[in-house]
PDB file of the backbone (N, CA, C, O) and the ligand in Angstrom, with CONECT records:
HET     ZN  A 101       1
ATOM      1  N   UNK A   1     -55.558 -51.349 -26.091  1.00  0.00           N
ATOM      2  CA  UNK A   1     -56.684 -51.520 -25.159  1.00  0.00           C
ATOM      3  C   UNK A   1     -56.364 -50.812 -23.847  1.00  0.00           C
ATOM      4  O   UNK A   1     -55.355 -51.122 -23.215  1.00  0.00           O
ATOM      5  N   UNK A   2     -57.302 -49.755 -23.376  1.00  0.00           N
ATOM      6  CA  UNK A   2     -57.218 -49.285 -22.297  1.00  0.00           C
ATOM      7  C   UNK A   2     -57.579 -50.117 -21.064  1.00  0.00           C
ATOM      8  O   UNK A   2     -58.270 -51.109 -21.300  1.00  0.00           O
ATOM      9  N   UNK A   3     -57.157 -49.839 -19.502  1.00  0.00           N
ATOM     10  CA  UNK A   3     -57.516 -50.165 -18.845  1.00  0.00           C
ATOM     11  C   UNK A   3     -58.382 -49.111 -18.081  1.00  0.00           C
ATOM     12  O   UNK A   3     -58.117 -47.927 -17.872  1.00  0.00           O
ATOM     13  N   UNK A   4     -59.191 -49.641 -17.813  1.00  0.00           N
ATOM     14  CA  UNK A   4     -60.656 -48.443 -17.063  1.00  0.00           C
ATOM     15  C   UNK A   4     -61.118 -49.124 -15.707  1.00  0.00           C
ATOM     16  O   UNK A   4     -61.826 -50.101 -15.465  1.00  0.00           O
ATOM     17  N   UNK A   5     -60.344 -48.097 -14.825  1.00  0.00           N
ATOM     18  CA  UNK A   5     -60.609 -48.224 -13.387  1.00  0.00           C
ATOM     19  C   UNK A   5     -61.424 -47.674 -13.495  1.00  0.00           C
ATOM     20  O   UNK A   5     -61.643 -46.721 -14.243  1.00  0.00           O
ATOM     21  N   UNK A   6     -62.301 -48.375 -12.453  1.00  0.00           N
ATOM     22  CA  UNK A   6     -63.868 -48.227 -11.537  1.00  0.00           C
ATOM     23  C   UNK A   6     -65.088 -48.673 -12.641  1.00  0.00           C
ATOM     24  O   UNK A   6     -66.258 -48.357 -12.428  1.00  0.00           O
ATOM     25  N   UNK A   7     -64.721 -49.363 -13.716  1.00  0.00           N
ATOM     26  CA  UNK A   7     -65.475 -49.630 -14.400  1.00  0.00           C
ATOM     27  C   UNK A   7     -65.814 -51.281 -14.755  1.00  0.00           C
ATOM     28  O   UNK A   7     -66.111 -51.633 -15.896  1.00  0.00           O
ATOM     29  N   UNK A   8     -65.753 -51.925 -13.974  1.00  0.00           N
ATOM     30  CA  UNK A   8     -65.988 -52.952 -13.624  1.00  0.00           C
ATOM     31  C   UNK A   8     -67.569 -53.672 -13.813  1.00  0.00           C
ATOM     32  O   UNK A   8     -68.144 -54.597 -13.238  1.00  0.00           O
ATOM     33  N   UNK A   9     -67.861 -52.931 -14.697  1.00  0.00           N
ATOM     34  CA  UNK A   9     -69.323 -53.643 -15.239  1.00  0.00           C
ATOM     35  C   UNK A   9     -69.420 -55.420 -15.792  1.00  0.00           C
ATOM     36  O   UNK A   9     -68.939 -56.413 -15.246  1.00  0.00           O
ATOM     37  N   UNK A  10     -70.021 -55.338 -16.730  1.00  0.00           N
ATOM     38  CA  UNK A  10     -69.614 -56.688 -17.697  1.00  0.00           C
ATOM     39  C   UNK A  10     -68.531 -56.617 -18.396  1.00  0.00           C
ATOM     40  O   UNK A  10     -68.305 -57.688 -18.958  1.00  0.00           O
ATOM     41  N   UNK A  11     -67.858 -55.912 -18.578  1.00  0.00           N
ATOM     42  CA  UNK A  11     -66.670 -55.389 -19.793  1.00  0.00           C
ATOM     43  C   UNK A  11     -65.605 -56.468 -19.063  1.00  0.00           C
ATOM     44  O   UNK A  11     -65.373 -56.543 -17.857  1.00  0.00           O
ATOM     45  N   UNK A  12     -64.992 -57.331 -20.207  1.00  0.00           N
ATOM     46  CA  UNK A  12     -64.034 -58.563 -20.149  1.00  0.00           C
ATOM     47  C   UNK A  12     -62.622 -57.725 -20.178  1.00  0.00           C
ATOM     48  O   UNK A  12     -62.201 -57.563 -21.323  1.00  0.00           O
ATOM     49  N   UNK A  13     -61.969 -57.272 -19.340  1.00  0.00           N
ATOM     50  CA  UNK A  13     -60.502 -56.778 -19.566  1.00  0.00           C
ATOM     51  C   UNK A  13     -59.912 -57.564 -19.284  1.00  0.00           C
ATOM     52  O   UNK A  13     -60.450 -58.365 -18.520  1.00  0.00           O
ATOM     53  N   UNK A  14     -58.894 -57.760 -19.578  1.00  0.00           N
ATOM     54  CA  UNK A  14     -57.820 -58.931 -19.411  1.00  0.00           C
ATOM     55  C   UNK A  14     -56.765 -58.301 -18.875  1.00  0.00           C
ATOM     56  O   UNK A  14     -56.487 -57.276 -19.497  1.00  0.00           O
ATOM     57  N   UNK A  15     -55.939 -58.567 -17.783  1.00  0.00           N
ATOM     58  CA  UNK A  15     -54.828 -57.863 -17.228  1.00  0.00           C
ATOM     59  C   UNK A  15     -53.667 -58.737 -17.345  1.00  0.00           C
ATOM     60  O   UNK A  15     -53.757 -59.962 -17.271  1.00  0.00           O
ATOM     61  N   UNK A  16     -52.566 -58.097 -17.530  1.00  0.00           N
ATOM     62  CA  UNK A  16     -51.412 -59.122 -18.010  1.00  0.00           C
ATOM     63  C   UNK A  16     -50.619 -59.071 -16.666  1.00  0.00           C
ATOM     64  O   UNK A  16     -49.602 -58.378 -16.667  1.00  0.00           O
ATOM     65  N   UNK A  17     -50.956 -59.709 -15.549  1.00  0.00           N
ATOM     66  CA  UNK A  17     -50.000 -59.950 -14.513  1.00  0.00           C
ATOM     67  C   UNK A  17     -48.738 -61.030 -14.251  1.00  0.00           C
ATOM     68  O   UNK A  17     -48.393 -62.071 -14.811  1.00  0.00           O
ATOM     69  N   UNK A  18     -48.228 -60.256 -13.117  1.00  0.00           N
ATOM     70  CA  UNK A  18     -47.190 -61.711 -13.280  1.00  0.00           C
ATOM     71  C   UNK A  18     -46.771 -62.422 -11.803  1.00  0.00           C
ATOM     72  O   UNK A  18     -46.408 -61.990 -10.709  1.00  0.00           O
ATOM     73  N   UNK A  19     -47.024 -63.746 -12.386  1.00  0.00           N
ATOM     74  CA  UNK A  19     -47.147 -64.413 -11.045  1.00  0.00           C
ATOM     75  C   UNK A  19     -45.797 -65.427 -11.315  1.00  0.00           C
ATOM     76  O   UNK A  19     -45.292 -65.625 -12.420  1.00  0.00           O
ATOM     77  N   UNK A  20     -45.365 -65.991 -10.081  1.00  0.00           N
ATOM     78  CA  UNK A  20     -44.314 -66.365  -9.579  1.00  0.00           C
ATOM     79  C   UNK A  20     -44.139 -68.164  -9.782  1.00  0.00           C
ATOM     80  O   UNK A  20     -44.662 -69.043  -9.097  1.00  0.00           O
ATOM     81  N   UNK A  21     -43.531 -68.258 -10.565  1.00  0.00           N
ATOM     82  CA  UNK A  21     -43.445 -69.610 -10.900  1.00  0.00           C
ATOM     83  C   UNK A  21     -43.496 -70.531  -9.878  1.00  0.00           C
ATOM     84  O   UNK A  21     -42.585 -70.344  -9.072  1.00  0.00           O
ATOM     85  N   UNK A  22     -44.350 -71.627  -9.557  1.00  0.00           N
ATOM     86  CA  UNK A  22     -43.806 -72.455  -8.278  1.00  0.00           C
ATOM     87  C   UNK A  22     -42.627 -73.227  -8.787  1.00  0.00           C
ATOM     88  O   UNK A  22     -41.601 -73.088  -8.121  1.00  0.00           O
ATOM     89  N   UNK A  23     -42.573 -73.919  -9.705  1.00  0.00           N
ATOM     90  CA  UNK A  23     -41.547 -74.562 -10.212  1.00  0.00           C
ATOM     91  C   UNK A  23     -40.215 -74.054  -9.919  1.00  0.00           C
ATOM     92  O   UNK A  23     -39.543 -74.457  -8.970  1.00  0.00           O
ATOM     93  N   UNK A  24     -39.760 -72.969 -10.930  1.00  0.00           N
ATOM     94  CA  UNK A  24     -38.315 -72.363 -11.178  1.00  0.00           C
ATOM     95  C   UNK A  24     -38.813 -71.083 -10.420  1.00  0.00           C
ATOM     96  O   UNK A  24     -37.771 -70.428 -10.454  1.00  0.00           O
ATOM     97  N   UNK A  25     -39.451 -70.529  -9.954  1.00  0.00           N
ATOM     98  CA  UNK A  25     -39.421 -69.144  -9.400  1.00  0.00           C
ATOM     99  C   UNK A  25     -39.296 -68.170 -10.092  1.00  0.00           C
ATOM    100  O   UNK A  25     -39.097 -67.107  -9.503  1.00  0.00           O
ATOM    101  N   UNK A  26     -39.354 -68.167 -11.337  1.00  0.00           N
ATOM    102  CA  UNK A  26     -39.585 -66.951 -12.017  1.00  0.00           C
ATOM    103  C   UNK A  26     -40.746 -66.549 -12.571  1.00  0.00           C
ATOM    104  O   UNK A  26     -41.504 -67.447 -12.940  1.00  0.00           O
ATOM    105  N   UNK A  27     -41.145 -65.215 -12.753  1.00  0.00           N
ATOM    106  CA  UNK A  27     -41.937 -64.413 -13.386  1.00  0.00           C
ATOM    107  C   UNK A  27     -42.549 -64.817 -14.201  1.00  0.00           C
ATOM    108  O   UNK A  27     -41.794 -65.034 -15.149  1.00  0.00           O
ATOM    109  N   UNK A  28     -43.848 -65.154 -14.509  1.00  0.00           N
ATOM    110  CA  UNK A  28     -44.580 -65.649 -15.873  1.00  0.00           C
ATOM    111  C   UNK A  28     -45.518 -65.067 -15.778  1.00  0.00           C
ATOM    112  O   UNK A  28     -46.288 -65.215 -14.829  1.00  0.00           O
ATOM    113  N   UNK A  29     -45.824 -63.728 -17.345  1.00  0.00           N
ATOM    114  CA  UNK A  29     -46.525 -63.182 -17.261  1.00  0.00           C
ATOM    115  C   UNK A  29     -48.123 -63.780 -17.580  1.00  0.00           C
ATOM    116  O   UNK A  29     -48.111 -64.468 -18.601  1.00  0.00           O
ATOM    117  N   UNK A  30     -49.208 -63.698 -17.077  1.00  0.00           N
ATOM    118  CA  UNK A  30     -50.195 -64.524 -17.657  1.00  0.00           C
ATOM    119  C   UNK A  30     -51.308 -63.520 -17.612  1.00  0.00           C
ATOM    120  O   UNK A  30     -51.276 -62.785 -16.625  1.00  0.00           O
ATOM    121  N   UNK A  31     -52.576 -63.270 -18.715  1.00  0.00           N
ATOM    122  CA  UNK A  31     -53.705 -62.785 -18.272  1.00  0.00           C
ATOM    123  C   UNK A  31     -54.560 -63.322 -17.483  1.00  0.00           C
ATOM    124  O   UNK A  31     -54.899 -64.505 -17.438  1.00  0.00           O
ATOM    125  N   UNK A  32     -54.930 -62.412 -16.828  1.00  0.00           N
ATOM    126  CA  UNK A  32     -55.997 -62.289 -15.222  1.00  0.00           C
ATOM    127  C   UNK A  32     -57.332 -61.352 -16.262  1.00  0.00           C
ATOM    128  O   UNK A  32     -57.523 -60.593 -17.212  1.00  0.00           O
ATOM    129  N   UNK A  33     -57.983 -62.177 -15.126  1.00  0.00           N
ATOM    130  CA  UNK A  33     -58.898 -61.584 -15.572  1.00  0.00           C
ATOM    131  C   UNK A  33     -59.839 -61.574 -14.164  1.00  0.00           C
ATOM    132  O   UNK A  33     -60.181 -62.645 -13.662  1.00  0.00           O
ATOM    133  N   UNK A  34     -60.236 -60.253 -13.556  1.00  0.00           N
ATOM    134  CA  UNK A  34     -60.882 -60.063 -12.089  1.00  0.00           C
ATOM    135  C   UNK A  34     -60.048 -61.286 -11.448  1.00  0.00           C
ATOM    136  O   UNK A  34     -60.714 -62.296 -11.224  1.00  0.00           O
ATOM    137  N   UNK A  35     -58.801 -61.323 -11.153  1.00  0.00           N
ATOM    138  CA  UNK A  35     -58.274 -61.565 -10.293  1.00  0.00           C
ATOM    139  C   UNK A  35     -58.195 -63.548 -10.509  1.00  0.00           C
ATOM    140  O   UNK A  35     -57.980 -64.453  -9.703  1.00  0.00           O
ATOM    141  N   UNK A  36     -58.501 -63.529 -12.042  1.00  0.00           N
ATOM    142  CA  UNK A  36     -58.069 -65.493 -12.773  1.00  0.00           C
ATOM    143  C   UNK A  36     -57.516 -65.363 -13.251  1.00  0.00           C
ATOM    144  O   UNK A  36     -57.178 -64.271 -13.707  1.00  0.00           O
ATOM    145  N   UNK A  37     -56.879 -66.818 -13.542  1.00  0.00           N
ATOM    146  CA  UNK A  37     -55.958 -66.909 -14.663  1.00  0.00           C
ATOM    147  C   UNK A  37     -56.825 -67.089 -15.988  1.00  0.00           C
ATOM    148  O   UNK A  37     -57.484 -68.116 -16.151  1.00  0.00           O
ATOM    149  N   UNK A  38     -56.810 -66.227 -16.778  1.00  0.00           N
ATOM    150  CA  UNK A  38     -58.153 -66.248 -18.282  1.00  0.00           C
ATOM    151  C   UNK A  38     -57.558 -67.229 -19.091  1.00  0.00           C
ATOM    152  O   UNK A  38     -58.289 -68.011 -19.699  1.00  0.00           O
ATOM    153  N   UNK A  39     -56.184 -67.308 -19.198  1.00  0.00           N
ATOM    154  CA  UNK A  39     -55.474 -68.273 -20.123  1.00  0.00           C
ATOM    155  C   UNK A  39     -54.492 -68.954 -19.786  1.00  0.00           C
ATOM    156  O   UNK A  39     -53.819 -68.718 -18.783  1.00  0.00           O
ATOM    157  N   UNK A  40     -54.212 -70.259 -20.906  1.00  0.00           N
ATOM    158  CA  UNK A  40     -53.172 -70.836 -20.079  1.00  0.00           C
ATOM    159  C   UNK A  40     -51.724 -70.161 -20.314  1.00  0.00           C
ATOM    160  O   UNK A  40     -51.398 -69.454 -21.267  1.00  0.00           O
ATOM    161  N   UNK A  41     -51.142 -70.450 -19.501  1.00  0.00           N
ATOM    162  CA  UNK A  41     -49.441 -69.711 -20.082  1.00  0.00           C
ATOM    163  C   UNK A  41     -48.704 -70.583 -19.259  1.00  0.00           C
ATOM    164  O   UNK A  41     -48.807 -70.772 -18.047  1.00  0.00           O
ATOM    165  N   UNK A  42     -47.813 -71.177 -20.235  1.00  0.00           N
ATOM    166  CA  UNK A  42     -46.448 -71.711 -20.252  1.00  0.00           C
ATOM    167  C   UNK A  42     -45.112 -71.092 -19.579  1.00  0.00           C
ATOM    168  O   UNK A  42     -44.557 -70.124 -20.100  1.00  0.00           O
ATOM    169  N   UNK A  43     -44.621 -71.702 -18.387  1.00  0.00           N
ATOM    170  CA  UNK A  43     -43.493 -71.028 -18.197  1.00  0.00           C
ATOM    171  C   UNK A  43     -42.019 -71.675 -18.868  1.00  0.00           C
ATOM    172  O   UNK A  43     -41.970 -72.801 -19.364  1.00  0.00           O
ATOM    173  N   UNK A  44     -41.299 -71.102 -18.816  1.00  0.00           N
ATOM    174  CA  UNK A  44     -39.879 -71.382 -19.614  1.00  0.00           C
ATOM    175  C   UNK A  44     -39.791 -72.866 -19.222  1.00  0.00           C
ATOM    176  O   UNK A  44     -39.298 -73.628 -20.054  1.00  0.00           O
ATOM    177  N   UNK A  45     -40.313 -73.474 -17.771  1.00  0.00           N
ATOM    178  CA  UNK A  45     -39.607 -74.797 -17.444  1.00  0.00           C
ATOM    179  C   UNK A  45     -40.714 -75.607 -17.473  1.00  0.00           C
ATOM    180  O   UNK A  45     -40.886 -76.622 -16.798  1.00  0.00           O
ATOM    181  N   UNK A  46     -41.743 -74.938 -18.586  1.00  0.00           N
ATOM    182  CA  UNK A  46     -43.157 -76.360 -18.925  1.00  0.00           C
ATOM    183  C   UNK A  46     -43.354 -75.967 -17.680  1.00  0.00           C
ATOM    184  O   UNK A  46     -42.306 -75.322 -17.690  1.00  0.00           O
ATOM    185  N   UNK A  47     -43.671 -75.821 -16.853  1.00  0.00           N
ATOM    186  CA  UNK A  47     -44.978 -75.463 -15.953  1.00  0.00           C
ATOM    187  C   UNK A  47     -45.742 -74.510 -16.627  1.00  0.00           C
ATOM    188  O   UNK A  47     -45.378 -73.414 -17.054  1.00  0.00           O
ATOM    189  N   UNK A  48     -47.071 -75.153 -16.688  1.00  0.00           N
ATOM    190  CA  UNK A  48     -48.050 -74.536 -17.246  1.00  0.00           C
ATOM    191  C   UNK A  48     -49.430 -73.775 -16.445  1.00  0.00           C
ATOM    192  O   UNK A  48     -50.359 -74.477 -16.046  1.00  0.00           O
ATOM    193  N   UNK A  49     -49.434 -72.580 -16.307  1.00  0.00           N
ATOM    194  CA  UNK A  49     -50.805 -72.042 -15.302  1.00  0.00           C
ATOM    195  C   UNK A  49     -51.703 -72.309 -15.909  1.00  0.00           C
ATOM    196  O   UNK A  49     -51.933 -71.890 -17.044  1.00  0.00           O
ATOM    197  N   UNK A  50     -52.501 -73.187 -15.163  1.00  0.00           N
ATOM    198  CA  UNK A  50     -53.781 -73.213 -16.015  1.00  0.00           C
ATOM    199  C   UNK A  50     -54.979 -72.425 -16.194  1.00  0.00           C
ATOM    200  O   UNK A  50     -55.560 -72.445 -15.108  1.00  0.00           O
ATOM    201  N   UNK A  51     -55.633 -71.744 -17.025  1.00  0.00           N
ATOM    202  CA  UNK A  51     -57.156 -71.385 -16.778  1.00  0.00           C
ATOM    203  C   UNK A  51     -57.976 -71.434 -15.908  1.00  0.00           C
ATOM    204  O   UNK A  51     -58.744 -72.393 -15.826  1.00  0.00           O
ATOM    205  N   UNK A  52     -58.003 -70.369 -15.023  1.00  0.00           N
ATOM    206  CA  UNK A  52     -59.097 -70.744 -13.656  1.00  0.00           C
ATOM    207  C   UNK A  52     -60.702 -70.896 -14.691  1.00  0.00           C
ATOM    208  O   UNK A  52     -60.800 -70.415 -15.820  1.00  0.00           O
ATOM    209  N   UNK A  53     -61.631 -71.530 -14.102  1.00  0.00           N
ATOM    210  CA  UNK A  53     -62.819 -71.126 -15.173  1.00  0.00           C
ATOM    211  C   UNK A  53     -63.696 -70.116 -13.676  1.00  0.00           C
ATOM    212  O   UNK A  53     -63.546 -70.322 -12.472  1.00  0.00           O
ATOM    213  N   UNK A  54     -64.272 -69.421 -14.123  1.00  0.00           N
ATOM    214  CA  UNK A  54     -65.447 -68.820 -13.380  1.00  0.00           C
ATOM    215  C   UNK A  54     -66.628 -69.405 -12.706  1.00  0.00           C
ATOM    216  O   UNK A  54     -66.926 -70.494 -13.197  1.00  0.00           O
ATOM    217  N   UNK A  55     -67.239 -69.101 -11.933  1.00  0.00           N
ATOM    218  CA  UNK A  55     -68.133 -69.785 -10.783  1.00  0.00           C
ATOM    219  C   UNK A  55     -69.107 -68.921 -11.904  1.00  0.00           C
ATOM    220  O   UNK A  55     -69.057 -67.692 -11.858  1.00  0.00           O
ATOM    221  N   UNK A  56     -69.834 -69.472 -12.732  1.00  0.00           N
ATOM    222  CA  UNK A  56     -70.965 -68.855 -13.179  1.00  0.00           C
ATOM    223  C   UNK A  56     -71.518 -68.231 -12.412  1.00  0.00           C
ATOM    224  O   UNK A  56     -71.317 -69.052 -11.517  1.00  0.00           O
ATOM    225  N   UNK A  57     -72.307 -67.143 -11.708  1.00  0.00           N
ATOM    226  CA  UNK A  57     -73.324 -66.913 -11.507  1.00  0.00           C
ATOM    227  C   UNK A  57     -75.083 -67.145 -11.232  1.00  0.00           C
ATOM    228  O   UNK A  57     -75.896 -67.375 -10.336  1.00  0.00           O
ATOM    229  N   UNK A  58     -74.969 -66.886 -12.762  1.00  0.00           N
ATOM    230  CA  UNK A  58     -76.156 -66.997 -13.691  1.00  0.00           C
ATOM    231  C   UNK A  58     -75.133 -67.212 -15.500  1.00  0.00           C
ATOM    232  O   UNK A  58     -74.063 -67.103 -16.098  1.00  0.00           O
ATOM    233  N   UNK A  59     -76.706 -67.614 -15.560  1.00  0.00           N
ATOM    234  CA  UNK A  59     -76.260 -67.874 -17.753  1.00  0.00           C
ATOM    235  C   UNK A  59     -76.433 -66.207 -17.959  1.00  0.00           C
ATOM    236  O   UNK A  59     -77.087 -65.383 -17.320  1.00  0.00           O
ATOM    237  N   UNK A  60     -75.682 -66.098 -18.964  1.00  0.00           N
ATOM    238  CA  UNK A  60     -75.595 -64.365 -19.610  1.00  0.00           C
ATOM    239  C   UNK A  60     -76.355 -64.335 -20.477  1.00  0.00           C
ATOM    240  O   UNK A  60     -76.415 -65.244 -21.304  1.00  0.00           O
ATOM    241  N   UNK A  61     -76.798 -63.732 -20.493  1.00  0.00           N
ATOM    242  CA  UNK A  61     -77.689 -63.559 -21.645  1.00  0.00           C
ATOM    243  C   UNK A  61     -77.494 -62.047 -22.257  1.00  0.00           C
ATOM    244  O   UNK A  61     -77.506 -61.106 -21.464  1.00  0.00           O
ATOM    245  N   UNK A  62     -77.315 -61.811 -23.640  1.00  0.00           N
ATOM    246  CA  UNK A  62     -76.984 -61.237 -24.359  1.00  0.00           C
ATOM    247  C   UNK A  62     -78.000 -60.200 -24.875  1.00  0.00           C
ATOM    248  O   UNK A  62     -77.688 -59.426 -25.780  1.00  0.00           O
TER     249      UNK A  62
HETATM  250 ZN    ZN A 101     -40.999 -72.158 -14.324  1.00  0.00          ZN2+
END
């Protein structure tokens, strides 16, 4: 899966960043998604990031 700068339409990319454990301080990579956490991810010491959910908008309609 590519990543496509400036293309920021509806298209769901998921970015695999890595944010800084509060717990143990280490690195846990998690997908972002426009700048959320899209999923949950587990760090080595059970701290778990949770899923930001999105401020809907509007309903999508397809
Ligand atoms: Zn940790």
């Amino acid at each position: 899966m590519a990543v496509m700068e400036g293309c920021e339409g509806s298209s769901k990319t998921m970015v695999l960043e890595e944010r800084i454990c509060p717990e143990c301080g280490k690195e846990v990579e998690v997908y972002t998604l426009r700048g959320r956490i899209a999923e949950d991810a587990a760090c080595e010491c059970g701290y778990v990031f949770k899923a930001q959910e999105q401020i809907p908008r509007s309903f999508d309609k397809k």
